[in-house]
C-alpha positions, 0 to 999 in steps of 0.5 A: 500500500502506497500513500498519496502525495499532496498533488494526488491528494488535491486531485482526490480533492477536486473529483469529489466535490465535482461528485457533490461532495461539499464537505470532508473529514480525512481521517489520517494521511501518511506523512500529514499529506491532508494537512499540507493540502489544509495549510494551501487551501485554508478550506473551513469545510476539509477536516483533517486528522494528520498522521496515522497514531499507531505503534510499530508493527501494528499499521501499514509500514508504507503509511505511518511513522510508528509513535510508540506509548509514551509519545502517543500524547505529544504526537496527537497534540502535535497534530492539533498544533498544525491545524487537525480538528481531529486526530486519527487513533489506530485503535486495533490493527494486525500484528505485522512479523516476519513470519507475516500478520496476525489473524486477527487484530490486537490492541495497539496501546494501553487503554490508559494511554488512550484516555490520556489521548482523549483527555488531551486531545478534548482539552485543545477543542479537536476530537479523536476518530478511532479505527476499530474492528473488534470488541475492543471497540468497547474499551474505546468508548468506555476511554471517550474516543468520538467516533469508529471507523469501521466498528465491525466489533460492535455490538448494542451495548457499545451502541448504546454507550456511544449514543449516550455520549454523543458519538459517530459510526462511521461503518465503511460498507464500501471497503466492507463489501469490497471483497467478499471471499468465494464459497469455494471458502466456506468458513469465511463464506460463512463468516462474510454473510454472518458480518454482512447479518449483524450489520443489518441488524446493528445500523438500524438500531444506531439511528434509533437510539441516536449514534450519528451514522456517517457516510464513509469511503475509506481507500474505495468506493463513493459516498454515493454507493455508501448511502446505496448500501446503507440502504441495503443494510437495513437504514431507511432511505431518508437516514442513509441520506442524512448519514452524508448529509445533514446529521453527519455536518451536525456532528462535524460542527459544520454549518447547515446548509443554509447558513451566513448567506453561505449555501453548500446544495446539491441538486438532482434531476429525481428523488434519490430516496427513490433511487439512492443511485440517482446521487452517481448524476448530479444535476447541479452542485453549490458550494459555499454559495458558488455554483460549480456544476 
């Protein structure tokens, strides 16, 4: 895996607001890319995380620096230094060897590092999204993170708890469906429908007890494919709306879509609650009141 210059990232850039796509949170850059693309644009709508936080042999070599337990604190606010409203914590990962990688992932720092992060992190107004795929998730929002990426080991009581403190899901479906293995395996057959089951079970009771569910792409997809899927996994058309919409830029503490005279809208010849993939054909896109399509 290779990581994107800042040109490549800036092209990344420009395609998606060409999509429709008025408003982003990149979480983790290798090198801080994203916020040296931040510090040319001085973009109020880009939310940047900076590097990846993760230790030695437990992330891709190619895409961080690892920061071991006793600098975890000081990289995180280092970060927020530059400019990252968010900072972006591998919260559990493979463990890389020579013999190759775990089979499944581990914990990547203490859980009381964790929440000297997150104390921290809160002090200076920014906020930690946190990579997850296992039920260390729980220990993670026991320790105060905002948000999951991923979050394939949740379960509803973590929901509820990540509800109760006011956090954000963002479930990744496009990178989840990505490959899914042949039934010429059977047991990870298995294993994929069983996952693809509890998500369609899990999202709709985020929404109805009050976690932001958000729209992301990771490395592959679009955000119009991620509502597509929503969609497919039990959300109701309108949530899987709002998920790339109005309640994520609640959560991101960005401005409605009318606000100050300044108007990010994206418009559609038909009813992309009819058909989610009527969001791939934008008729028309404003951003921040400056039509662009």
């Amino acid at each position: 895996m290779v990581g994107l210059d800042v040109r490549a990232a800036a092209d990344n850039l420009t395609a998606a607001r060409a999509a429709g796509v008025t408003a982003i949170r990149d979480v983790g850059s290798p090198g801080s890319v994203t916020l040296q693309l931040l510090s040319d644009s001085e973009d109020s709508q880009l939310l940047v995380s900076g590097r990846f936080l993760a230790p030695a042999g437990q992330y891709y070599q190619a895409l961080h620096e690892p920061v071991p337990n006793e600098d975890l604190v000081n990289a995180a606010l280092a970060e927020v230094a530059r400019g990252a409203r968010w900072v972006k914590l591998i919260g559990d990962f493979r463990v890389f060897t020579e013999a190759g990688p775990s089979s499944t992932a581990e914990p990547t720092y203490p859980i009381a590092d964790v929440r000297r992060l997150v104390d921290a992190v809160h002090a200076e107004g920014a906020r930690v999204a946190t990579h997850s795929t296992t039920g260390h998730a729980k220990s993670l929002i026991e320790a105060g993170v905002d948000s999951i990426e991923h979050g394939l080991g949740l379960d509803e009581n973590d929901l509820a708890a990540l509800a109760q403190r006011g956090g954000a899901w963002t479930p990744t479906l496009c990178a989840v469906t990505a490959n899914a293995p042949s039934v010429d395996d059977p047991e990870r057959h298995a294993q994929y429908l069983q996952l693809r089951e509890r998500l369609a079970t899990l999202l709709p009771l985020a929404v109805k007890l009050g976690v932001t569910v958000m729209t992301g792409t990771d490395v592959v997809g679009t955000i119009a494919r991620e509502v597509t899927l929503l969609v497919e996994f039990g959300l109701e058309p309108t949530a899987a709306l709002t998920a790339a919409t109005t309640a994520a830029r609640r959560f991101l503490g960005l401005p409605g879509l009318v606000e100050d005279h300044t108007v990010d809208l994206v418009m559609y010849h038909d009813d992309p609650r009819d058909t989610p993939e009527t969001l791939t054909r934008p008729a028309a896109i404003i951003a921040r009141g400056v039509r662009i399509l």
